[in-house]
N, CA, C and O atoms as a printed pandas DataFrame, in Angstrom:
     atom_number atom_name residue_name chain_id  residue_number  x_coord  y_coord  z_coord
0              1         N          UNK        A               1    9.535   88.760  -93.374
1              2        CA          UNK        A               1    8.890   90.014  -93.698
2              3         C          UNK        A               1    7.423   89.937  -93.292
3              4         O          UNK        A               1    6.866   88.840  -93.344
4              5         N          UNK        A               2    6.769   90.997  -92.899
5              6        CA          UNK        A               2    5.704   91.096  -92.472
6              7         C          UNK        A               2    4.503   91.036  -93.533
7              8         O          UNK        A               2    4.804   91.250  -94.707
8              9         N          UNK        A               3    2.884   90.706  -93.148
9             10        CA          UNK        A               3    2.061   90.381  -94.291
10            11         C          UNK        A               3    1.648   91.771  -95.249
11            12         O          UNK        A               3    1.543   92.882  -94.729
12            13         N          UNK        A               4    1.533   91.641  -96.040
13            14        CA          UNK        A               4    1.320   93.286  -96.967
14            15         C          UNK        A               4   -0.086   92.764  -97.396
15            16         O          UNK        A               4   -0.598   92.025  -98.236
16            17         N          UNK        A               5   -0.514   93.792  -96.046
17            18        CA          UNK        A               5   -1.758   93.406  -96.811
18            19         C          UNK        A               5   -2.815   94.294  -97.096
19            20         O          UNK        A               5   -2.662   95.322  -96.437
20            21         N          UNK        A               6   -3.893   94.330  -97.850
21            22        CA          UNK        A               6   -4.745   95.296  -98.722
22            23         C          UNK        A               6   -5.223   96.332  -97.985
23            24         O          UNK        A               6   -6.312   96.395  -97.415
24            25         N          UNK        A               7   -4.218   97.271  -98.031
25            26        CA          UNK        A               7   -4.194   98.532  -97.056
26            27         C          UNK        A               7   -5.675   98.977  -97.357
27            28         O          UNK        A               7   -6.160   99.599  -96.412
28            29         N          UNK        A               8   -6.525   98.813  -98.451
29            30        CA          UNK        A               8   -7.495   99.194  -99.019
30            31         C          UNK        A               8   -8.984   99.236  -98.777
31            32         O          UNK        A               8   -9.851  100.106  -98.866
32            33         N          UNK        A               9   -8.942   97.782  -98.390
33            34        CA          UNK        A               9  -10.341   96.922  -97.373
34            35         C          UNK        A               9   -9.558   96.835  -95.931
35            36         O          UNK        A               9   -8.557   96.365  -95.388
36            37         N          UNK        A              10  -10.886   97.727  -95.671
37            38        CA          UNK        A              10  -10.227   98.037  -93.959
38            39         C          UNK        A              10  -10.207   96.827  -93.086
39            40         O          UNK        A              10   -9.374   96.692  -92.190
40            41         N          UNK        A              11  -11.272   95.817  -93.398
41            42        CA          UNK        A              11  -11.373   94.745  -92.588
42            43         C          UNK        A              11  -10.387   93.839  -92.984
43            44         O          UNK        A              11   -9.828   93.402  -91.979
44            45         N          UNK        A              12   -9.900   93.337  -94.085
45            46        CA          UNK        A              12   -8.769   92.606  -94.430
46            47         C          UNK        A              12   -7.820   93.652  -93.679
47            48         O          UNK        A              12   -7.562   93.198  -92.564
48            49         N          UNK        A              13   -7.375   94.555  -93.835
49            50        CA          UNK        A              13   -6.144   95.324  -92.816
50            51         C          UNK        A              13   -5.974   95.498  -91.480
51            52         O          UNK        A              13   -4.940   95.770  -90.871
52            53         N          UNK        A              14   -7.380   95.268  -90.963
53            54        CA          UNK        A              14   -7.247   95.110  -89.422
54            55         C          UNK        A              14   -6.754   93.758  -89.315
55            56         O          UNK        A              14   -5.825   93.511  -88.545
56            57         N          UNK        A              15   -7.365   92.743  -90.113
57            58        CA          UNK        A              15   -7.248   91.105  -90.052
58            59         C          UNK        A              15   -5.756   91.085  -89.568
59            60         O          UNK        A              15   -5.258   90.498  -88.608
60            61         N          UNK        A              16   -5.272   91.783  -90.378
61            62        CA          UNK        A              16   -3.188   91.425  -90.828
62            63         C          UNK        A              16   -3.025   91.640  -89.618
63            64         O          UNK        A              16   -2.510   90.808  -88.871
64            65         N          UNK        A              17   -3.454   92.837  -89.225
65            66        CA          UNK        A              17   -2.840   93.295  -87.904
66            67         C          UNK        A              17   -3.207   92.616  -86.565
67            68         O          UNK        A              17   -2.707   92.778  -85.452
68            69         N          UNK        A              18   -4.219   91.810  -86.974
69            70        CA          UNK        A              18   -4.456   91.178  -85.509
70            71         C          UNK        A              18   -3.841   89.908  -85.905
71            72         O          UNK        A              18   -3.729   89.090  -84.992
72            73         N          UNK        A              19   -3.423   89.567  -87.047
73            74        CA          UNK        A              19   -2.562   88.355  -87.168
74            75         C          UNK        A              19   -1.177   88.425  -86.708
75            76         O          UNK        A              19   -0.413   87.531  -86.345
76            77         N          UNK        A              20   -1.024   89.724  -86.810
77            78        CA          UNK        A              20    0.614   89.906  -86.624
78            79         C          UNK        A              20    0.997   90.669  -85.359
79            80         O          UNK        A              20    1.992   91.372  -85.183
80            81         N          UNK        A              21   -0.239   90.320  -84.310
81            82        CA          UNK        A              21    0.062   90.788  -82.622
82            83         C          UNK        A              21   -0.456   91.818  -82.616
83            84         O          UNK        A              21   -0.561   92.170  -81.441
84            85         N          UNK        A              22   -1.082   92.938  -83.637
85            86        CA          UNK        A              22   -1.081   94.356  -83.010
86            87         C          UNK        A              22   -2.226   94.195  -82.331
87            88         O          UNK        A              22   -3.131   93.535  -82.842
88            89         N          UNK        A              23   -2.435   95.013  -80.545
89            90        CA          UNK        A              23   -3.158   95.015  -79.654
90            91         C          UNK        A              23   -4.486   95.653  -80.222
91            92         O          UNK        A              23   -4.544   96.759  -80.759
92            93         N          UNK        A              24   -5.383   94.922  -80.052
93            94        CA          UNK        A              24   -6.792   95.327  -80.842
94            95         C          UNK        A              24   -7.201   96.758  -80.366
95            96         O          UNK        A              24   -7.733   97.500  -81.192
96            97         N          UNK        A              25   -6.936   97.306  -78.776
97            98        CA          UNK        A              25   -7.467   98.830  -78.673
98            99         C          UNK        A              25   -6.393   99.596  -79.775
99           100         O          UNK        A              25   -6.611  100.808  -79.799
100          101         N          UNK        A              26   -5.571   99.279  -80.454
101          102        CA          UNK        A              26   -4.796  100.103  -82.029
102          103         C          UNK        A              26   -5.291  100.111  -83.223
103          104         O          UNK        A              26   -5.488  101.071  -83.969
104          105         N          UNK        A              27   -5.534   98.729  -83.418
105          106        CA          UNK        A              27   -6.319   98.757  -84.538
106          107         C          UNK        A              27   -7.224   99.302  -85.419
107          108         O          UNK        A              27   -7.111   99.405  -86.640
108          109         N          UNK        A              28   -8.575   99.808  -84.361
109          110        CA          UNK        A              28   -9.029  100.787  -85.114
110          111         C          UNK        A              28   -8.173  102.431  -85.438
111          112         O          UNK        A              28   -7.941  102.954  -86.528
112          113         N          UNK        A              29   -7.860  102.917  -84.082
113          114        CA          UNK        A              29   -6.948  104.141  -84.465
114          115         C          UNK        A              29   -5.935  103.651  -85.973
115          116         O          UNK        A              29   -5.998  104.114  -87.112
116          117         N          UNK        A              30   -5.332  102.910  -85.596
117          118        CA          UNK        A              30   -4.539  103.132  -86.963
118          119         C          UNK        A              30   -4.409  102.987  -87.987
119          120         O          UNK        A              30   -3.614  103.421  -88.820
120          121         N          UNK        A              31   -5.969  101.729  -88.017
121          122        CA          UNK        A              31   -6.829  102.131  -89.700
122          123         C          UNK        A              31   -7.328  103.157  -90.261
123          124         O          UNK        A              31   -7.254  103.423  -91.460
124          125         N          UNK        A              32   -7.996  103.940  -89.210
125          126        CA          UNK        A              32   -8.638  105.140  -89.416
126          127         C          UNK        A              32   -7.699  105.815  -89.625
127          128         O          UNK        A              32   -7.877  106.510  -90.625
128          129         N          UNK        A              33   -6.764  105.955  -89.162
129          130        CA          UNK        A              33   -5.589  107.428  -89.561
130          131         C          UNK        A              33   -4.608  106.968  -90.740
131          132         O          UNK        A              33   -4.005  107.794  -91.425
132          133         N          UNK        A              34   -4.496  105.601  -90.920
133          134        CA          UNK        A              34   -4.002  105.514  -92.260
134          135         C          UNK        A              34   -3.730  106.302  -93.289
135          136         O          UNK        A              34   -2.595  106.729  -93.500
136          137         N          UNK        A              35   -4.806  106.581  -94.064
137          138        CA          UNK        A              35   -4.776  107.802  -94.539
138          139         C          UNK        A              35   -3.908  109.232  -94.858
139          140         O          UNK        A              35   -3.454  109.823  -95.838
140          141         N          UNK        A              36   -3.984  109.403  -93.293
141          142        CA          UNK        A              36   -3.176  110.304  -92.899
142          143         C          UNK        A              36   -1.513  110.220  -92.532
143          144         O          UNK        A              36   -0.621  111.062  -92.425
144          145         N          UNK        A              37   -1.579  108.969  -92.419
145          146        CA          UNK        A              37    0.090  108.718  -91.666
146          147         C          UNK        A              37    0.729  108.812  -92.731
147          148         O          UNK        A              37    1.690  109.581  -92.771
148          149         N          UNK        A              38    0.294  107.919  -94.063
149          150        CA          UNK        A              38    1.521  107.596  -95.162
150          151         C          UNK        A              38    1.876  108.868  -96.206
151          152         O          UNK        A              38    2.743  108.788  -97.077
152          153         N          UNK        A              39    0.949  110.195  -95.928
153          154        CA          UNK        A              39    1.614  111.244  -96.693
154          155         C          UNK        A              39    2.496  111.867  -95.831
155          156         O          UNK        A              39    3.462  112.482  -96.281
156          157         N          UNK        A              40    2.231  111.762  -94.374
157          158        CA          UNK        A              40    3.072  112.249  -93.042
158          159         C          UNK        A              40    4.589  111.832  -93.872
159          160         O          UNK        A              40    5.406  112.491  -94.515
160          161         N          UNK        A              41    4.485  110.557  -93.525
161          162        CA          UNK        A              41    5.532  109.639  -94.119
162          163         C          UNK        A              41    6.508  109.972  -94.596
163          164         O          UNK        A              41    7.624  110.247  -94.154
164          165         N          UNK        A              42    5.879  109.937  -95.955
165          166        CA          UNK        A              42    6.207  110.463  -97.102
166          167         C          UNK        A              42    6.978  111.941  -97.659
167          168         O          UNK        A              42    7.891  112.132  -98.461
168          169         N          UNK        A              43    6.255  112.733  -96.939
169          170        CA          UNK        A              43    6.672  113.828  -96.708
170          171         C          UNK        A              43    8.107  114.241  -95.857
171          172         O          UNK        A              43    8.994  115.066  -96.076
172          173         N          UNK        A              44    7.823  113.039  -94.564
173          174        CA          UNK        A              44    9.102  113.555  -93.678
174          175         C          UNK        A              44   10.538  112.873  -94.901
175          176         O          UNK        A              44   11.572  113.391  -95.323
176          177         N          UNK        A              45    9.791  111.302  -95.139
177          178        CA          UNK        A              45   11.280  111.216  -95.915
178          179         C          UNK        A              45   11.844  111.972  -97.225
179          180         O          UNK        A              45   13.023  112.014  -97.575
180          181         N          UNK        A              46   10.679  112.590  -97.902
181          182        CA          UNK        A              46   10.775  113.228  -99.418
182          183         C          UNK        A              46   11.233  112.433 -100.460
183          184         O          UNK        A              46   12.006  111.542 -100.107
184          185         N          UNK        A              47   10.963  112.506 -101.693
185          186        CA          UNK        A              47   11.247  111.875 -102.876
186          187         C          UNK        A              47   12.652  111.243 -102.641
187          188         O          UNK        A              47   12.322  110.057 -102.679
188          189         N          UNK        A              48   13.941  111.234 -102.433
189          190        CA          UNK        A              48   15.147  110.555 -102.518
190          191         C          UNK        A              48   14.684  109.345 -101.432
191          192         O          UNK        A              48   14.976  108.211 -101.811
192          193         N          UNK        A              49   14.193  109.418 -100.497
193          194        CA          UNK        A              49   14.052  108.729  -99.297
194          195         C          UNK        A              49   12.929  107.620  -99.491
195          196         O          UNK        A              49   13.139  106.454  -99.155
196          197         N          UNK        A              50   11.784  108.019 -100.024
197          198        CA          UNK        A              50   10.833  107.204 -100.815
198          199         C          UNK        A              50   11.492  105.959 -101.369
199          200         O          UNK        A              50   11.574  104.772 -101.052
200          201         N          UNK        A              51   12.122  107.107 -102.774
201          202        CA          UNK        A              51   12.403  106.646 -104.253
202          203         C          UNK        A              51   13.943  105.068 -103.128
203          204         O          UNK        A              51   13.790  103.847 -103.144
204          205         N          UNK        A              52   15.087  105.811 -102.424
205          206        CA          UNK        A              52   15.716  104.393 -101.766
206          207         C          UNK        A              52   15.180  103.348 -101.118
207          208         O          UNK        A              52   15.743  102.291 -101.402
208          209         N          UNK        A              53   14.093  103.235 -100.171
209          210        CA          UNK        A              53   13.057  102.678 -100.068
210          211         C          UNK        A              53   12.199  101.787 -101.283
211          212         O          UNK        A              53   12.154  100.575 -101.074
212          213         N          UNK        A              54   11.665  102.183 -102.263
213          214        CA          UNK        A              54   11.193  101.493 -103.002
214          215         C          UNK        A              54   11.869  101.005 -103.938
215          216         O          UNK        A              54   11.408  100.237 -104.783
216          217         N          UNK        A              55   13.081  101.416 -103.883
217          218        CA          UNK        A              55   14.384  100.097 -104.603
218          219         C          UNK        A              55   14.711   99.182 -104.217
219          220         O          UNK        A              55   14.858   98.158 -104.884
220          221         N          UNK        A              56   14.941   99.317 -102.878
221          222        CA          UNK        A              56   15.659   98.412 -101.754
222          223         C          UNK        A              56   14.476   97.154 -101.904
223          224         O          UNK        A              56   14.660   95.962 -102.148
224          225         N          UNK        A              57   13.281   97.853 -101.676
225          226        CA          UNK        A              57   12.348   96.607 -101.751
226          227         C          UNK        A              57   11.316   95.960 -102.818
227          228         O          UNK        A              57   10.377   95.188 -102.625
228          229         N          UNK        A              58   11.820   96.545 -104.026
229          230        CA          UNK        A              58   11.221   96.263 -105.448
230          231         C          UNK        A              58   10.746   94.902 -105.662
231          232         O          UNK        A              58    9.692   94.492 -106.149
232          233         N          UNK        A              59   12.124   94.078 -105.019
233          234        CA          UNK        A              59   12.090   92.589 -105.318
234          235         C          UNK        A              59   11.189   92.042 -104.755
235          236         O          UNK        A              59   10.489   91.281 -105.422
236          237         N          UNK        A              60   10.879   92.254 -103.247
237          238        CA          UNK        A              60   10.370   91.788 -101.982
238          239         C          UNK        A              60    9.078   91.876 -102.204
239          240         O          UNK        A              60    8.300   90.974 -101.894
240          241         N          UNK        A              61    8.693   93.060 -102.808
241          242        CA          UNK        A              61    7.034   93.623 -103.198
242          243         C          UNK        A              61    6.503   93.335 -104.643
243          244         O          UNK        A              61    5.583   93.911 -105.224
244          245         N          UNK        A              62    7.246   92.374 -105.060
245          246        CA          UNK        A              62    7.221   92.541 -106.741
246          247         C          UNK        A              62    6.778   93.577 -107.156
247          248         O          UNK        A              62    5.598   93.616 -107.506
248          249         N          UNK        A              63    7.680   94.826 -107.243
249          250        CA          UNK        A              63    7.690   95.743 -108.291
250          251         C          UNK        A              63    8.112   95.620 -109.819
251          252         O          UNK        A              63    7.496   96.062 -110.788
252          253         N          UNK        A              64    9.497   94.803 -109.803
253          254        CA          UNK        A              64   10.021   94.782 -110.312
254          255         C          UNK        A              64   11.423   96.132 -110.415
255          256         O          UNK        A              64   12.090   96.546 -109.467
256          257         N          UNK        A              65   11.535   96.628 -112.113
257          258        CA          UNK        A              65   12.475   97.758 -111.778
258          259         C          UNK        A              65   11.526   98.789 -112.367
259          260         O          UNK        A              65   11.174   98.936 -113.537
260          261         N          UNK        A              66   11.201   99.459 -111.287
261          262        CA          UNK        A              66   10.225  100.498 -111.807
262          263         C          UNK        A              66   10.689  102.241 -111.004
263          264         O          UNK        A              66    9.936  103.118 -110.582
264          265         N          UNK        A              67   12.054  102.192 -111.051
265          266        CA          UNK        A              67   12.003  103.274 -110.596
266          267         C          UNK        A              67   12.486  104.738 -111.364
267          268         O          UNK        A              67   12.906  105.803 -110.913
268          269         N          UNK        A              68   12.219  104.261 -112.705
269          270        CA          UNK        A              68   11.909  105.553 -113.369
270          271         C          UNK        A              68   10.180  105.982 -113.248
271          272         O          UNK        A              68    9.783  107.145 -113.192
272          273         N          UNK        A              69    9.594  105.175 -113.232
273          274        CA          UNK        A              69    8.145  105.283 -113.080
274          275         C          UNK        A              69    8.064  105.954 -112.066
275          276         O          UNK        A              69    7.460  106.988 -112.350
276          277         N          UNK        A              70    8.575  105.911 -110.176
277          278        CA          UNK        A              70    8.510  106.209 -109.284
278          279         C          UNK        A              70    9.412  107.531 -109.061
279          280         O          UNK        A              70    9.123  108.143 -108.032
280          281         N          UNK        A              71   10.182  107.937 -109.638
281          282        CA          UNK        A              71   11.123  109.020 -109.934
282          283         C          UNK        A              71    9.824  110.197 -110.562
283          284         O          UNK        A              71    9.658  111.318 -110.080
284          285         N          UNK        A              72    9.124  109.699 -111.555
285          286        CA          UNK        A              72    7.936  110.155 -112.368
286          287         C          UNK        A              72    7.294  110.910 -111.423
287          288         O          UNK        A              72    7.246  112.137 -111.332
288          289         N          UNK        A              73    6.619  109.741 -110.461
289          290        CA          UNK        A              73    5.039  109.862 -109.681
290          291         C          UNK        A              73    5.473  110.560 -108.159
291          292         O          UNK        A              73    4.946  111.586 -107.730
292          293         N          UNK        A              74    6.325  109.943 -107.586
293          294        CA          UNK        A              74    7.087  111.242 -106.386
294          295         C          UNK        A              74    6.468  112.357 -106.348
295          296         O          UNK        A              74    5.462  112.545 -105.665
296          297         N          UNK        A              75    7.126  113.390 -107.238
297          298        CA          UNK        A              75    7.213  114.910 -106.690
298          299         C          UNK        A              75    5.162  115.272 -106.889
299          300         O          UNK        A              75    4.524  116.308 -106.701
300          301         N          UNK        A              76    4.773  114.057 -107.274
301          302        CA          UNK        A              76    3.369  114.489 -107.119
302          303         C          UNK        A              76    2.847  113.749 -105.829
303          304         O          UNK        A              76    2.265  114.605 -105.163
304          305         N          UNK        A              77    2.831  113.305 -105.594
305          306        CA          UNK        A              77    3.147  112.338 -103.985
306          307         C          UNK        A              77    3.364  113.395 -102.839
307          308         O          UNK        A              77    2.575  113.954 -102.078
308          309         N          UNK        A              78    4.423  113.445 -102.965
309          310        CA          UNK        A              78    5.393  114.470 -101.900
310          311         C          UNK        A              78    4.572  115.810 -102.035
311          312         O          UNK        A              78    4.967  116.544 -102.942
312          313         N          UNK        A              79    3.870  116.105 -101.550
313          314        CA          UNK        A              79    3.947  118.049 -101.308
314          315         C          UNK        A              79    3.840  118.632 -100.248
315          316         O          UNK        A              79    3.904  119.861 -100.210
């Protein structure tokens, strides 16, 4: 599985990505649009599509079982 890393601090997120091959003229574009991509996302898959997604990988991401919580927070997510 790939590094998950702190989508948050832009410079730790470029880091991942130049650790994990992505071609440095991307990097900035696709920090900067970040932002923007994961409600894209989100949106195209909608709450059921999310919500299978963040089951499938609960374990992997230590969530744990949190998908009444995520059932919750969705339809405010999604608009």
């Amino acid at each position: 599985m790939a590094i998950r890393p702190n989508v948050f601090d832009k410079r730790v997120f470029q880091d991942a990505l130049r650790q994990q091959g992505c071609p440095e003229n991307f990097i900035e574009p696709a920090t900067s649009d970040y932002r923007l991509f994961v409600p894209m996302v989100f949106a195209e898959l909608g709450e059921e599509g999310v919500l299978r997604i963040v089951q499938k990988q609960s374990s992997a991401l230590g969530l744990g079982d949190a998908t009444s919580a995520w059932q919750t927070v969705l339809k405010y997510l999604i608009s």
